[in-house]
C-alpha positions as CSV (number, residue, x, y, z in Angstrom):
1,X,0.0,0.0,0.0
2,X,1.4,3.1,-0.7
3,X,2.1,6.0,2.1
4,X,2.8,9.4,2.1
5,X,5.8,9.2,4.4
6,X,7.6,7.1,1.1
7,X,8.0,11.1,-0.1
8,X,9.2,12.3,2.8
9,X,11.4,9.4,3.6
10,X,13.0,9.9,0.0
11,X,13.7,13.8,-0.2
12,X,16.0,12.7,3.3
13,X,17.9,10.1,1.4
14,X,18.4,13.0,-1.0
15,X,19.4,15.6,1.6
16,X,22.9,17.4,1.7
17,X,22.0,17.6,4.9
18,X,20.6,14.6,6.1
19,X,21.2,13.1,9.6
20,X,20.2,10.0,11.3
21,X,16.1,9.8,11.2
22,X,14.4,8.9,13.8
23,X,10.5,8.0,13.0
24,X,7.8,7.9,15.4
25,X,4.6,6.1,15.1
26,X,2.0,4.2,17.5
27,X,2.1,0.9,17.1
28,X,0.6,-1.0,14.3
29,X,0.8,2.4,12.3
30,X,3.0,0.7,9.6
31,X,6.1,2.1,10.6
32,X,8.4,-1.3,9.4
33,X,6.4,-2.2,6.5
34,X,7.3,1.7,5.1
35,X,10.7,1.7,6.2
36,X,11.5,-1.7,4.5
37,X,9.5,-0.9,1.5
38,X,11.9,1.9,1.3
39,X,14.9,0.1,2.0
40,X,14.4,-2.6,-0.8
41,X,13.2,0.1,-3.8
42,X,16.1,2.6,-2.6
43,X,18.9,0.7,-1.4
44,X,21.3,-2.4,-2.5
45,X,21.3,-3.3,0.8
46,X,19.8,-2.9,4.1
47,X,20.5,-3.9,7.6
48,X,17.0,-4.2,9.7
49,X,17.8,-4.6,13.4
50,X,15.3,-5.8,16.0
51,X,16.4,-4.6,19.2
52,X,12.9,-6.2,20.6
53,X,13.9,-9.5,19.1
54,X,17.4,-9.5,18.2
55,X,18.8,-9.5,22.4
56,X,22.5,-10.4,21.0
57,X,22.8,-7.2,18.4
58,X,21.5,-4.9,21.7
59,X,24.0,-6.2,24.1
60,X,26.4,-4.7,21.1
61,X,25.9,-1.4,22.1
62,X,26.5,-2.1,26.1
63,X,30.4,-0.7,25.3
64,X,31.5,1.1,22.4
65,X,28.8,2.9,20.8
66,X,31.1,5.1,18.2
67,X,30.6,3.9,14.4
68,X,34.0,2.7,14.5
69,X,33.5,0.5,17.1
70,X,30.1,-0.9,16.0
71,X,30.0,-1.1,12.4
72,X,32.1,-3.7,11.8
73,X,30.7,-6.0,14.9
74,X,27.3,-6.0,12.8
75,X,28.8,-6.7,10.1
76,X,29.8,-9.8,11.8
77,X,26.6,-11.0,13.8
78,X,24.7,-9.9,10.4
79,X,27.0,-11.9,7.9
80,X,26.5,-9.2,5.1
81,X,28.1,-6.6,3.3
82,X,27.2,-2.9,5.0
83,X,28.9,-0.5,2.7
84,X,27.8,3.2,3.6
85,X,26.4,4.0,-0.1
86,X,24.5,1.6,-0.8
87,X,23.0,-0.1,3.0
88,X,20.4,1.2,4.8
89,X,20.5,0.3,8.9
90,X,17.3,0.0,10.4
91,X,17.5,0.0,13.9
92,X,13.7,-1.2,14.9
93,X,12.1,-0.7,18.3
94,X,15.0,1.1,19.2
95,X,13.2,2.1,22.7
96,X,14.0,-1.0,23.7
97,X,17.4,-0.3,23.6
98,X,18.5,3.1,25.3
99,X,22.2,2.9,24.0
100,X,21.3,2.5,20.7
101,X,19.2,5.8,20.7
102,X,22.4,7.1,22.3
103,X,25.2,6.2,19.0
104,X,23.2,8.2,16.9
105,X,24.6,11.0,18.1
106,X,28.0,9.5,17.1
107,X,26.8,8.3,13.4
108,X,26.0,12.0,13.1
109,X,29.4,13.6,13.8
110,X,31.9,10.7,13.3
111,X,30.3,8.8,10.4
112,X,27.5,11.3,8.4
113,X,27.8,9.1,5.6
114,X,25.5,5.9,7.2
115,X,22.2,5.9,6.0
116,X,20.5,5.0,9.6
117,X,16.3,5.3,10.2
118,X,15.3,4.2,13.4
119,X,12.0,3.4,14.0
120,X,10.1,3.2,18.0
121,X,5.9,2.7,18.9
122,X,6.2,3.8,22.3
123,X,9.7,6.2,22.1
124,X,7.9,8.7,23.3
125,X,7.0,7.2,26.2
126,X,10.4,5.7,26.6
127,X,12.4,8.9,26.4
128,X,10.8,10.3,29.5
129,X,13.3,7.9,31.2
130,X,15.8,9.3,33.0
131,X,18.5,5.9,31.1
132,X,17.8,7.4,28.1
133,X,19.8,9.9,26.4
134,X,18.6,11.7,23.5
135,X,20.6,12.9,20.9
136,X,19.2,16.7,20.5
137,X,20.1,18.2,17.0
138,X,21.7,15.3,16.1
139,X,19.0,13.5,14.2
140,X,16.1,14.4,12.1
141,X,12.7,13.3,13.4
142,X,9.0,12.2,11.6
143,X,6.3,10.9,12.4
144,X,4.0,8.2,10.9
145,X,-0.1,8.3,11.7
146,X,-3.2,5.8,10.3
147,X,-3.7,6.3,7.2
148,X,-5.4,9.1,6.2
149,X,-8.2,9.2,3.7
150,X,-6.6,9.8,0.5
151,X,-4.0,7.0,1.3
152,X,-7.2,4.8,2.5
153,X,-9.0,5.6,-1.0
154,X,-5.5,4.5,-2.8
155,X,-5.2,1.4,-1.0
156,X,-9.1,0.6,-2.1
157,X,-8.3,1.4,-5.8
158,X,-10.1,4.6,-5.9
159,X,-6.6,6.8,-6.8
160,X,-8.6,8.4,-10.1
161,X,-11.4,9.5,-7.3
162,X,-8.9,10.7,-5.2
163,X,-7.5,12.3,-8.1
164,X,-10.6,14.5,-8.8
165,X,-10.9,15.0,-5.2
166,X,-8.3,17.0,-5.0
167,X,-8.6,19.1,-8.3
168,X,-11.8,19.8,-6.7
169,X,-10.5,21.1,-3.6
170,X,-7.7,23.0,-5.4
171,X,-10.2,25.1,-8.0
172,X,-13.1,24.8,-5.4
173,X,-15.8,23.8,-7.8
174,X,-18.4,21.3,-7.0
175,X,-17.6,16.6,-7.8
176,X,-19.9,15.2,-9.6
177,X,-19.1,11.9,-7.7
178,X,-19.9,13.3,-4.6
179,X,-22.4,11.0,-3.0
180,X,-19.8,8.3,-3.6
181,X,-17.3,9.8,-2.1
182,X,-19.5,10.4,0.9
183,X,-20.4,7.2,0.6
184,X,-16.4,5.7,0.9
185,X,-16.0,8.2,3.5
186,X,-18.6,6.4,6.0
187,X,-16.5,3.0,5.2
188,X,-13.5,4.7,6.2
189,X,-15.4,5.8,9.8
190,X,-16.1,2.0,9.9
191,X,-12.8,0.8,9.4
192,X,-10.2,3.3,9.8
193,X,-6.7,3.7,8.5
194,X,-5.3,0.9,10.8
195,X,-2.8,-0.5,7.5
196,X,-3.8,-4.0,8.7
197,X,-7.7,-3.3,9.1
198,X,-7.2,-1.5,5.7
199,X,-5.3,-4.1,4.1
200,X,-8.2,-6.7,5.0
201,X,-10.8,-4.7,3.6
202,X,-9.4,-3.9,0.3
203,X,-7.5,-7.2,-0.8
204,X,-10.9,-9.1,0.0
205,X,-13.7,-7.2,0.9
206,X,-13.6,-8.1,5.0
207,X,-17.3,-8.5,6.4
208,X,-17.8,-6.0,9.3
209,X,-17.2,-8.6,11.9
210,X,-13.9,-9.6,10.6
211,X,-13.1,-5.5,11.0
212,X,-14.0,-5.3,14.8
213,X,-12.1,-8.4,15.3
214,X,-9.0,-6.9,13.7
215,X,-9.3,-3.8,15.4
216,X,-10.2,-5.3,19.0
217,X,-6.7,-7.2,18.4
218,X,-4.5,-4.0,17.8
219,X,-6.5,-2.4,20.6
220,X,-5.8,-5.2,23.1
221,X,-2.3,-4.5,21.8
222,X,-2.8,-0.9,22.8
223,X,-4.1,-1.9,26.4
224,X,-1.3,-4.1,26.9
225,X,1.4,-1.9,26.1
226,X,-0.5,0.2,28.8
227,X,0.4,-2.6,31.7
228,X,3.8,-3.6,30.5
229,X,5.3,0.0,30.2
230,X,3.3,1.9,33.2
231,X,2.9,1.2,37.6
232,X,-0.3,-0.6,38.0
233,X,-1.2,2.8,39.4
234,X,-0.7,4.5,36.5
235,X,-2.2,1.6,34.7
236,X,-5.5,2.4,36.1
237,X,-5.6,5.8,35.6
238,X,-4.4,5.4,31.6
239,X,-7.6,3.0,30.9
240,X,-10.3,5.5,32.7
241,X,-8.6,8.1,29.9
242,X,-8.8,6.4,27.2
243,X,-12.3,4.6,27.9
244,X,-13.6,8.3,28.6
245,X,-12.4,9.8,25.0
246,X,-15.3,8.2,23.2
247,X,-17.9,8.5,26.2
248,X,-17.0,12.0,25.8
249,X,-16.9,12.5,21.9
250,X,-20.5,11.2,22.4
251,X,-21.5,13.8,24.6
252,X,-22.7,17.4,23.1
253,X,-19.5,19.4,24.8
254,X,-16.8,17.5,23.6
255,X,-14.5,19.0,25.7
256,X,-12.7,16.4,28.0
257,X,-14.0,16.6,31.7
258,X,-12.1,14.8,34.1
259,X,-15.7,14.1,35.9
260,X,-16.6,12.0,32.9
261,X,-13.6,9.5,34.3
262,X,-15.0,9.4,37.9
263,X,-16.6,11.9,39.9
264,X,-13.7,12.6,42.4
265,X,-11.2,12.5,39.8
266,X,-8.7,15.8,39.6
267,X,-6.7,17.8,36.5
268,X,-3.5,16.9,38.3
269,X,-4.2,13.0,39.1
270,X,-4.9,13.1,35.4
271,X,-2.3,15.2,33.5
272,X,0.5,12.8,33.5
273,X,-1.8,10.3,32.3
274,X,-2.9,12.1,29.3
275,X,0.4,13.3,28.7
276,X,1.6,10.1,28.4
277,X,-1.3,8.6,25.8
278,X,-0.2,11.5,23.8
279,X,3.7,10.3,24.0
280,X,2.5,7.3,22.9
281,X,0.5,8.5,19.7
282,X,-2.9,7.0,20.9
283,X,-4.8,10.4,21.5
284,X,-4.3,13.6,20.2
285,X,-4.4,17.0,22.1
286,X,-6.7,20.4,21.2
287,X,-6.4,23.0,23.5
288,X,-8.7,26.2,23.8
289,X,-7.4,29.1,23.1
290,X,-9.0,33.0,24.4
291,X,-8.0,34.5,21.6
292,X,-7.6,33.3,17.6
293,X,-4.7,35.5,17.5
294,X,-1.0,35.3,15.9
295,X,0.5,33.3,17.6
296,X,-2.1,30.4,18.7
297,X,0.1,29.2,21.2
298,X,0.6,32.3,23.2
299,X,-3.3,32.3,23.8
300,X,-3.9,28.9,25.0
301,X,-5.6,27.4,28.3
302,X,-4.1,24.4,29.3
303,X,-6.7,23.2,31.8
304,X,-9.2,23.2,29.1
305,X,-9.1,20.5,25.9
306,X,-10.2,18.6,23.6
307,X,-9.2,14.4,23.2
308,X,-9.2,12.3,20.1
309,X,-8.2,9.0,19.2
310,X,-5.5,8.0,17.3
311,X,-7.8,6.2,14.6
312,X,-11.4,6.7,13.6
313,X,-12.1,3.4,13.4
314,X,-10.8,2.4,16.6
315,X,-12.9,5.1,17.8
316,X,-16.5,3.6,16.3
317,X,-15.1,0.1,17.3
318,X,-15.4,1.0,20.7
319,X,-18.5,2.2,20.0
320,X,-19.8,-0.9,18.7
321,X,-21.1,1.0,15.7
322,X,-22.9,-1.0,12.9
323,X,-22.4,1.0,9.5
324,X,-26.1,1.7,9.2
325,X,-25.4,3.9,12.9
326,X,-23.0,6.1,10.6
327,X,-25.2,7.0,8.0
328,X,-27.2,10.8,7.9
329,X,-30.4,10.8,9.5
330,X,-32.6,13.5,11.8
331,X,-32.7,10.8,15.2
332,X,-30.3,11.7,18.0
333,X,-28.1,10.1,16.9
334,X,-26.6,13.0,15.0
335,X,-24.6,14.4,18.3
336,X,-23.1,11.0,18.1
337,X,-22.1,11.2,14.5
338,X,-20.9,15.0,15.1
339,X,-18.1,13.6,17.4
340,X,-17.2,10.6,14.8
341,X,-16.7,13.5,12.1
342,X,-14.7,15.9,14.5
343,X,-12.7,12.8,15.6
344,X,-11.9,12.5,11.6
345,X,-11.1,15.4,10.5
346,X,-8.8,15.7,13.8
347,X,-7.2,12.8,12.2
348,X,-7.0,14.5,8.4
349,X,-5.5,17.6,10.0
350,X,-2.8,15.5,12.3
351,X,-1.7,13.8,9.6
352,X,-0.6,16.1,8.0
353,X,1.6,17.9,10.6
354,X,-1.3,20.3,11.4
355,X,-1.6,20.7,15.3
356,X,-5.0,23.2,15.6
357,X,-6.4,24.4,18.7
358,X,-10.2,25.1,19.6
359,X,-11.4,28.7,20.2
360,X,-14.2,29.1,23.2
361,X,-15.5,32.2,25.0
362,X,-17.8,32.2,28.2
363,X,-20.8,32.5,26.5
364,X,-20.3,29.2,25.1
365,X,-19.6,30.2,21.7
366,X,-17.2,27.3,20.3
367,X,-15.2,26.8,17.0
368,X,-14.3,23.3,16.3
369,X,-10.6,23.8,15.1
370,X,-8.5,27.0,14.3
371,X,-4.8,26.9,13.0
372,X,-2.6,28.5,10.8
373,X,-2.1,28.5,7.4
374,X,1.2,28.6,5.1
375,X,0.1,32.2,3.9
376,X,0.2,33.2,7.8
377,X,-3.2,33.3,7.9
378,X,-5.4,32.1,10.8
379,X,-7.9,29.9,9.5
380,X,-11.6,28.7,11.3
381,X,-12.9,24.9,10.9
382,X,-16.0,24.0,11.8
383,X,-17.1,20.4,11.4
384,X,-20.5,19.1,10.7
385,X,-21.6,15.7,10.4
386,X,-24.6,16.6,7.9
387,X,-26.3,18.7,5.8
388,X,-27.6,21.1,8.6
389,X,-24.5,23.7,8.7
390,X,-26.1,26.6,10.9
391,X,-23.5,27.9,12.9
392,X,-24.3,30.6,15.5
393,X,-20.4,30.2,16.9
394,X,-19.1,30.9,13.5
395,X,-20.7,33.7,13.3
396,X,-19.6,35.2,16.5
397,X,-16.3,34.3,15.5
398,X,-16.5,36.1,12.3
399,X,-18.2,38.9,13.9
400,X,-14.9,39.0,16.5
401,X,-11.9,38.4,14.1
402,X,-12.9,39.6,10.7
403,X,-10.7,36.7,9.4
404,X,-10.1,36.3,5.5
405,X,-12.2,33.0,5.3
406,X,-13.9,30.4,7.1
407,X,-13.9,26.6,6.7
408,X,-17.3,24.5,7.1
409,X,-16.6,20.6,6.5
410,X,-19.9,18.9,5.9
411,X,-22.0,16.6,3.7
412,X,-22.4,19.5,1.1
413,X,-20.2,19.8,-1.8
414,X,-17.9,22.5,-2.7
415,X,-18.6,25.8,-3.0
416,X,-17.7,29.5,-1.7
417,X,-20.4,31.6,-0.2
418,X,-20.1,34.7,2.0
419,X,-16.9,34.2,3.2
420,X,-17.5,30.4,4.1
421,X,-15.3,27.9,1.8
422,X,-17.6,24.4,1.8
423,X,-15.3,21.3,2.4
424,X,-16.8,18.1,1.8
425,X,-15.6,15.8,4.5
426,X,-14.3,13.4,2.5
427,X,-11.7,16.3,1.6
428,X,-10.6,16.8,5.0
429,X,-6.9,15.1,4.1
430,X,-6.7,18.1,1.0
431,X,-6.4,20.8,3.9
432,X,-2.8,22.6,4.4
């Protein structure tokens, strides 16, 4: 299947300035099928180390950790040729091994040459360890997220569709194959961008059960990861947060209250929790801001965000959600589907590096997203799960910040009307 991240992993190969990359990813993102994809259509060689697996390469690195030192003991345990021009090393789950982490720092000055990528699901967790040493400014970093839905509609054959999606989105003029892109949007809800989940349903048309299985596995993978890396403390707290994301996507404030995880629980039992389901890249962040001024940051309340998940699917697997729950309709469930939609275009906009924020004021006024464009612009989002796109916050955002442009994802297709660009959903990915 093909991945964005194949681009970006091939303008670093090309670099003049190119360091050691380090790639972060939750796990079961698809960070080793890319890398080694990579490695075979780029490289004569590679070397792909699994510090997880491999216990004799990691007890390597317990001395010497300078190139010099280590490059020609791998080339020993690995019996094959490592020649810096044409190998690509692949250190895997390198948060399993602290030291390793560490000799990138001495790739970087001593040997710039090496082509190195390591790869680590829970790194970020790891590297709030006081054993590990990370090698500041001596490594490039990325980061690898589901599948987004223009890489979801490759995978399913649809790249001509995608294709048009985005000339659409680029001249702002209306699809003629809307409804079915609406239509492949709401089987994206259902099954995500989980590459194995996505896999399944493309190469042979998985039935829905066969989908919740798959993503109950990679979530019991999740919750596991959970016990083995955190105090049974700590344990405890990390399932009430993430088994109170969707309970409170469901709700009509989205915003995450700590009451929603028990009724004596507290911001600062909680923060470290959080914090660390966002090091792990299973929730994402949106913080309020008072003011949608330049720059977002300065203006923003911690004690007051929004959670997502990691994966839209995952999400409406928890939820138990048949595909018939997902589709448009006037019953109550519509608050429901307004937090799937939110949950996906949070997804869209994280994939793509975005990192938005939420603007609020007392009187309860409340636009979904804000962030800032290339142009230095900052732009409004509002995200509706239907047709039905009256907005009274919008307008008292408008009405405070004059801004150049508004953006209303819905059902409806494209179009630009009093100052409000329409974005279809199912063009959420196209945003910059």
């Amino acid at each position: 299947m093909k991945r964005k991240i194949e681009g970006a992993l091939l303008s670093w190969k090309k670099s003049p300035a190119r360091k050691p990359l380090v790639l972060n990813g939750a796990r079961q993102v698809g960070k080793t099928y890319s890398i080694l994809k990579f490695a075979k259509a780029e490289y004569g060689n590679h070397a792909h180390i699994d510090f997880s697996a491999q216990k004799d390469i990691a007890a390597l690195f317990a001395a010497d950790i300078t190139p010099d030192a280590l490059v020609p003991q791998l080339r020993a345990r690995l019996k094959t040729r490592l020649e810096p021009a044409e190998t690509l090393l692949f250190f895997d789950e390198i948060q399993t091994c602290p030291r390793a982490l560490t000799s990138l720092k001495y790739f970087c000055e001593q040997a710039p040459h090496w082509h190195i990528i390591a790869a680590g699901s829970l790194l970020g967790v790891a590297l709030g360890r006081e054993e590990y040493s990370y090698p500041v400014g001596k490594v490039d970093t990325a980061a690898l997220h589901p599948m987004d839905f223009e890489e979801y509609l490759w995978a399913r054959g649809e790249e001509t569709l995608s294709q048009l999606i985005r000339e659409a989105f680029d001249e702002n003029r209306a699809l003629g194959l809307h409804d079915r892109a609406l239509r492949l949007m709401r089987d994206y809800w259902f099954c995500g961008g989980m590459p194995e989940v996505v896999r399944a349903t493309s190469s042979q048309a998985a039935p829905a059960a066969e989908i919740r299985r798959l993503q109950g596995a990679i979530v019991e993978g999740f919750l596991a990861d959970m016990t083995k890396y955190a105090s049974p403390l700590d344990t405890a707290k990390l399932l009430n947060v993430w088994h109170g994301v969707p309970e409170q996507l469901a709700k009509k404030n989205h915003k995450f209250q700590y009451a929603t995880i028990a009724s004596s629980a507290r911001a600062h039992q909680y923060e470290a929790p959080v914090n660390w389901l966002k090091a792990a890249g299973l929730v994402s962040l949106c913080h309020r801001i008072t003011d949608a001024l330049s720059p977002l940051g300065a203006f923003r309340e911690q004690g007051f965000f929004k959670l997502y998940l990691l994966d839209t699917g995952i999400l409406t697997g928890l939820y138990g959600a048949e595909q018939s729950d997902l589709e448009p309709s006037a019953d109550k469930g519509s608050r429901f589907r307004g937090g799937i939609a939110e949950n996906y275009v949070m997804q869209q906009l994280t994939a793509k590096g975005i990192d938005p924020f939420y603007w609020g004021t007392a009187s309860k006024s409340e636009v979904d997203f804000v962030f800032g464009s290339k142009s230095g612009d900052i732009i409004p989002l509002e995200v509706k799960s239907g047709k039905n796109v009256t907005a009274k916050s919008l307008e008292s955002y408008r009405n405070a910040y004059s801004p150049k442009y508004v953006i209303r994802c819905s059902t409806k297709n494209f179009g630009f009307e009093n100052g409000i660009r329409s974005v279809p959903l199912y063009a959420a990915s196209c945003i910059e």
